[in-house]
N, C-alpha and C positions, 0 to 999 in steps of 0.2 A: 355816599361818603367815600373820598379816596383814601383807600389803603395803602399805610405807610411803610416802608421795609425798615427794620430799624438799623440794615448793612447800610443804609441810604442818609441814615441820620446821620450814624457814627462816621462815614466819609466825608458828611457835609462841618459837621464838630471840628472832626482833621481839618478842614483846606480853612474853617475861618474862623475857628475858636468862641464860637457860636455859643450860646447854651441849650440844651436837651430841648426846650420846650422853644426856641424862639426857631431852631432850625427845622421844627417838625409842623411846625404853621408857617415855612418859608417854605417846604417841601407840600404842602395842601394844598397854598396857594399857586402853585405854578407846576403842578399835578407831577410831581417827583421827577423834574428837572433840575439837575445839581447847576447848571449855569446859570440859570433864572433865581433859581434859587440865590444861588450868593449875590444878584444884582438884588433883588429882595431884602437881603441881609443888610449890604453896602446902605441902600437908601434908608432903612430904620435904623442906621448908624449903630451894626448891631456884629460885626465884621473888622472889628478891629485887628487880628490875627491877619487875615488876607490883604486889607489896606497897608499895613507896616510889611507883607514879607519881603520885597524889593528895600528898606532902609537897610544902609550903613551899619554895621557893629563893630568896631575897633574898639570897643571899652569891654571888661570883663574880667574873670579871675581864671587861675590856674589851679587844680585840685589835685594832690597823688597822693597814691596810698599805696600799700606792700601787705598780699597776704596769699599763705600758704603756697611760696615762690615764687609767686604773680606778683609783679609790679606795674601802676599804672600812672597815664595822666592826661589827664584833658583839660581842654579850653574852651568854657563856654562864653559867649560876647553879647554886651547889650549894647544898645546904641551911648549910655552916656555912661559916666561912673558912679550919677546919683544911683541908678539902678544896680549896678552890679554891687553896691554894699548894704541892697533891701535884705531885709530876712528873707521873704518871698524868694527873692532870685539862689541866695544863697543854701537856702534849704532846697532848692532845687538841683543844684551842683552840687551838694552832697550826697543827696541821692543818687543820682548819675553813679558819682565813684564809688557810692556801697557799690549801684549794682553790675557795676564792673565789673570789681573785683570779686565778689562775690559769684558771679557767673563766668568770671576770666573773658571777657566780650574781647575780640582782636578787634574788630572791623564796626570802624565809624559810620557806615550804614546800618549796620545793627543796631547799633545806639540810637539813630538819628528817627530809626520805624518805633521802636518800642516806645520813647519820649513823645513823640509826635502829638500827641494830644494832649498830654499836659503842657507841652511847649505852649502850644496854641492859647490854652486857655491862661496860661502866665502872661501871654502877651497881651490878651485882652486885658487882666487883673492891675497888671506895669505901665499898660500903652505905651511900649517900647515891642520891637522886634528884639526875639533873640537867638540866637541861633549853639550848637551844639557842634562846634567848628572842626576839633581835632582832638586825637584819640592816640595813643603809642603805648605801646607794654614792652616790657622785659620781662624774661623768666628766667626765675633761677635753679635751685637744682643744690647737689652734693657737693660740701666744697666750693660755691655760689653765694656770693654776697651780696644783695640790690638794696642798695640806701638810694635815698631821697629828700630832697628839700626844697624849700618854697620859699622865696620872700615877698613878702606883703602881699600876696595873692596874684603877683604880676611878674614873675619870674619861677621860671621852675624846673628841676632836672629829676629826671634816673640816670644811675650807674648802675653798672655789674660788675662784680671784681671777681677775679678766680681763688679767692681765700677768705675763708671765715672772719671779720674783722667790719663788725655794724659801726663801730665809732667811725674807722677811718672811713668807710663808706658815703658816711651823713658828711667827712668832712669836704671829700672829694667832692659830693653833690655840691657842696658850698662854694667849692673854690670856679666848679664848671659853670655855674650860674652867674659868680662875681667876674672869670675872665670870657666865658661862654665861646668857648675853643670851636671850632666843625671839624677835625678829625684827632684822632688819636694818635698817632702817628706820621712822620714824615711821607714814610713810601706811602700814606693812604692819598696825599693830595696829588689832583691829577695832574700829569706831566705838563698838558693845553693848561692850566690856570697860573704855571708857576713860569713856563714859558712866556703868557703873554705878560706876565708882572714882571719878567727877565725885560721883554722889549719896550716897554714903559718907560724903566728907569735907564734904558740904556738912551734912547729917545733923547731923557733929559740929560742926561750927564754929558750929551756929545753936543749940545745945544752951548755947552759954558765952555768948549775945547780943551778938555782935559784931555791929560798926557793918557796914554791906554793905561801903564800901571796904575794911573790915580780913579781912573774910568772905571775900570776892575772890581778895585778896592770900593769905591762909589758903589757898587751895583750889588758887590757879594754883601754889602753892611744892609742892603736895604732890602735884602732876600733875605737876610737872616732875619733884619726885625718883622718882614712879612710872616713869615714862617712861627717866630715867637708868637705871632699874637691870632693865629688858626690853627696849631697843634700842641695838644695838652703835653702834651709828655714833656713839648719843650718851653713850656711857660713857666715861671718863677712858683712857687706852691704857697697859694692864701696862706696858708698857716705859718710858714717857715720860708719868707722870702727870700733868702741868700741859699737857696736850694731850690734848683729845678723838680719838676715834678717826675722827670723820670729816675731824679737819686734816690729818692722817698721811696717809688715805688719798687726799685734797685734795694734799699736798706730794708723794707719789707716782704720782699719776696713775691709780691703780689704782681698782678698783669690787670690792665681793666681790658673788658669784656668790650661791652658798650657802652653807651652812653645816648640821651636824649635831652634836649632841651626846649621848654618852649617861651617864649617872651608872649604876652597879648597884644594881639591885633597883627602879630608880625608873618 
């Protein structure tokens, strides 16, 4: 009788989301060879976890949560959307973010070992691949503010503010989701992106023969609206449209810290 290692099983479990007893008679039969093994598996159509790891995920939800400073959020993806609003999958993304936040995880390989086998066996359960994509925290601290919000599972931000103030926080997350800014600041955007968006429109304005003062004026309006619509501080405030978001944050005293955003499948 060959003896089994049961470090042999639980690795064979991982790679193809196998069950206990069909991986431990695909390990007999092929005398505790994990490659024969999963060809084993494969042919009693018994390996669905390893047949789907190569498929597509662009369908999925976004989870975050805030506790004891710690802010998080992640993006798990399934291949379709019927999946991603199973119970099954969903009770699995809520676990994830307990155990995030509950252990403070920084690093999405951490996440991605610890899961690993219950992934696998979700994806047998779904027959969909799915994967445990992306991972971001904020920490806060004294005087630290981290609001969060989420819409319909497919949109989603942290913020930090440097002042006590949880309403305006959730509002902020709202409006960085709804205009979904990439820096906070002007001086943050780098010189190379805002140069080559300078020689773009200069390109085009010299293409129609305008006079240089009109070429100018052309080029500074379309840096500006560039600019509007990839720095928060100078985009209009969800809340209170006829006010930039850096008056709000001027009339409150406040500075944001950071910021995170994640859209699915992006």
């Amino acid at each position: 009788m060959i003896k089994i290692n049961s470090n042999l099983i639980k690795e064979l479990r991982s790679l193809t989301g196998a069950g206990f007893l069909n991986c431990k008679r695909a390990l007999i039969a092929t005398s505790n060879n994990i490659e024969k093994s999963i060809d084993y598996l494969r042919k009693n159509d018994q390996c669905n976890a390893y047949n789907r790891r190569n498929n597509i995920t662009k369908k999925g939800v976004i989870f975050t949560g805030i506790n004891d400073n710690f802010a998080a959020i992640v993006e798990i993806n399934s291949e379709t959307d019927f999946v991603s609003r199973n119970v099954f999958f969903l009770d699995f993304a809520n676990k994830i973010i307990s155990f995030v936040l509950k252990k403070k995880i920084t690093e999405l390989s951490t996440l991605i070992d610890v899961f690993n086998d219950e992934r696998n066996i979700l994806i047998s359960k779904l027959g969909e691949n799915i994967n445990i994509r992306k991972l971001s925290t904020l920490n806060g601290g004294v005087d630290i503010t981290l609001g969060s919000y989420v819409h319909n599972m497919y949109l989603g931000c942290l913020v930090s503010l440097d002042k006590i103030d949880k309403e305006f926080s959730k509002h902020m997350a709202m409006h960085i989701v709804a205009y979904r800014p990439k820096y906070i600041y002007i001086k943050d955007i780098p010189v190379k992106l805002l140069d080559c968006e300078r020689s773009v429109y200069l390109a085009l304005a010299a293409k129609s023969c305008k006079s240089n003062k009109i070429l100018k004026k052309y080029v500074d309006d379309k840096i500006k609206k560039f600019i509007e619509n990839i720095v928060l501080t100078e985009q209009n405030f969800l809340l209170s449209s006829k006010k930039k978001v850096k008056n709000i944050l001027l009339e409150k005293g406040i500075k944001i810290i950071d910021f995170v955003c994640f859209k699915v499948g992006e």
